[in-house]
Every structure is written in structure tokens, then in C-alpha cells.
Residue, then its C-alpha position, 0 to 999 in steps of 0.5 A: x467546483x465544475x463538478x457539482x453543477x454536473x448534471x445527472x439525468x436520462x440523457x447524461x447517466x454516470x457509469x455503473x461504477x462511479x462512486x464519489x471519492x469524497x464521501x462522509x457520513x452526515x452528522x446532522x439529524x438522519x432517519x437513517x442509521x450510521x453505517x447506511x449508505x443513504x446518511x453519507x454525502x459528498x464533503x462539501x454538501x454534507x458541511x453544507x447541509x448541516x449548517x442549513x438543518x442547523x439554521x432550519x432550527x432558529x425558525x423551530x423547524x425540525x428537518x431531517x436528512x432521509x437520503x443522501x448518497x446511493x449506490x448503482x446497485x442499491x438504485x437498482x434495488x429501488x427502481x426494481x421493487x417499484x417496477x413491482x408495485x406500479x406501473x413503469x410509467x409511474x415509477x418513471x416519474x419519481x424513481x432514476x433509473x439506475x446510473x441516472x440517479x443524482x443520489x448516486x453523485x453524492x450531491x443529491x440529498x431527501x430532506x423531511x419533517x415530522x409534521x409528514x412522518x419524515x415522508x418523501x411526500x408532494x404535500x411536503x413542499x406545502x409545509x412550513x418546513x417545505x416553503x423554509x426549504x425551497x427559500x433558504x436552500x440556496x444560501x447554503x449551495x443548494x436547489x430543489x431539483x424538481x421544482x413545481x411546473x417544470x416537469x417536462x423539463x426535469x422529466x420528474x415529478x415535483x419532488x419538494x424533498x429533493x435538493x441538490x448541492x450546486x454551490x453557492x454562486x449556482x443555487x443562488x443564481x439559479x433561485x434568482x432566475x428560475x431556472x432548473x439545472x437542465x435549463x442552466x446546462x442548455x444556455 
């Protein structure tokens, strides 16, 4: 348990070669193929997820997995074709550099829907499915990670699509407080 409330960020970067030895390719709707990296988990929160995609269907919402775990190397694919498109200050606000990425721990999981193209998108959290999410996320173990208002203290944008496995006691608590991961970590 003690390592699903680990935190990854800036501050608390995992080593270049950490990979999650519990790793399992997702069975539940991905916009990604079998063998992408992205459509894996870590066990426990891709059983998770499942059942929360699963009981997402009884409310006639049609979510799905966009990413799941990343590889140092492939956040640092995705953290240099950014720096190519936009500022560092921009591309800081929605992209880990690499080894600070929770995607890299497996627990980190990009949920979307097709009424915004299966995009990773702010307007996401202003959907049916987005307002479902943030609600029944932490039943199933999980948190939006970087919630709306508390950027200064995630250090990145809202990002309605981002949920993290913390187990269900954590998220439950968490949801019920307010209180974001770092926060957690700083009581």
C-alpha cells in the first residue's frame, strides 16, 4: 500500500530506470493498441480502473483510457517534442519533465470521452463524464491529481483527464478534505 501514496513531482523525481514490476496491459476500452506501452498499469489500479470505466457505463458514460504507464525514456520523447512547439514555461505547466512524471509509476492514468475527441483537454472536466469522474473516481482508489485552483500547489495546470491510484482509503479521504497529494504529504 505505502507505495501508491508515493509522491512523484519536481521535488521528488524517481530514477531513470525505474520501471514497475507489476505492470499489466489494461483490458478496458484504450485509445491505444495492445502492445503500447501507454495502455499498461500497474495491477491494482488497472483492476481498478476497469470497474470504474465499467460502472461509468450505468450513468451512459463512455470513457476511456489515453494513457497509462510511460517510460523515462518515452517522457523524455514527449517533454522534447513539446519544448519544439512551445515555450518551456508552457510546456512546464502540462508536461513532467523526465523522471518526475507519475506515469512513470504506473499509477497515473489519462481518461477521456468522445464528446472531446478522446482528447486530453481543461473543457473535459466541464463534461458529464469529466463532473462523473471527479465524483466516482475516489470510490475506486483514485484522485484527480491536479485539480482546479490548486496549481501553485501541484506546480501544473488543471488537468481534469489525470487521475491517480492512491487506494481507497487515501482518495477517499482526500476527496472528502480537499486536499491534493502534496498536501497530504506536507501534514
Amino acid at each position: 500500500m505505502q507505495h501508491y501514496t508515493k509522491i512523484v513531482n519536481r521535488e521528488h523525481p524517481l530514477d531513470a530506470f525505474y520501471i514497475p514490476k507489476d505492470l499489466v496491459v489494461c483490458d478496458f476500452p484504450f485509445c491505444a493498441e495492445p502492445w503500447e506501452e501507454k495502455r499498461q498499469l500497474c495491477a491494482a489500479p488497472a483492476d481498478a480502473a476497469g470497474r470504474l470505466l465499467e460502472y461509468g457505463k450505468s450513468f451512459g458514460h463512455q470513457l476511456s483510457g489515453v494513457s497509462g504507464y510511460r517510460s523515462y525514456d518515452r517522457q523524455t520523447q514527449i517533454y522534447q517534442q513539446r519544448l519544439k512547439e512551445s515555450p518551456a514555461e508552457e510546456v512546464d505547466r502540462y508536461v513532467a519533465k523526465p523522471g518526475t512524471s507519475e506515469h512513470q509509476t504506473g499509477l497515473a492514468l489519462d481518461i477521456s470521452s468522445p464528446g472531446v475527441g478522446y482528447g486530453l483537454e481543461e473543457v473535459f472536466g466541464e463534461t458529464a463524464e469529466g463532473k462523473w469522474l471527479a465524483v466516482y473516481a475516489p470510490m475506486f482508489g483514485f484522485v484527480v491529481r491536479y485539480p482546479k485552483g490548486k496549481e501553485k500547489i501541484t506546480g501544473y495546470a488543471y488537468e481534469p483527464w489525470h487521475i491517480r491510484y492512491v487506494g481507497k482509503s487515501l482518495s477517499l479521504y482526500l476527496a472528502l478534505t480537499g486536499l491534493t497529494l502534496d498536501e497530504y504529504h506536507q501534514i
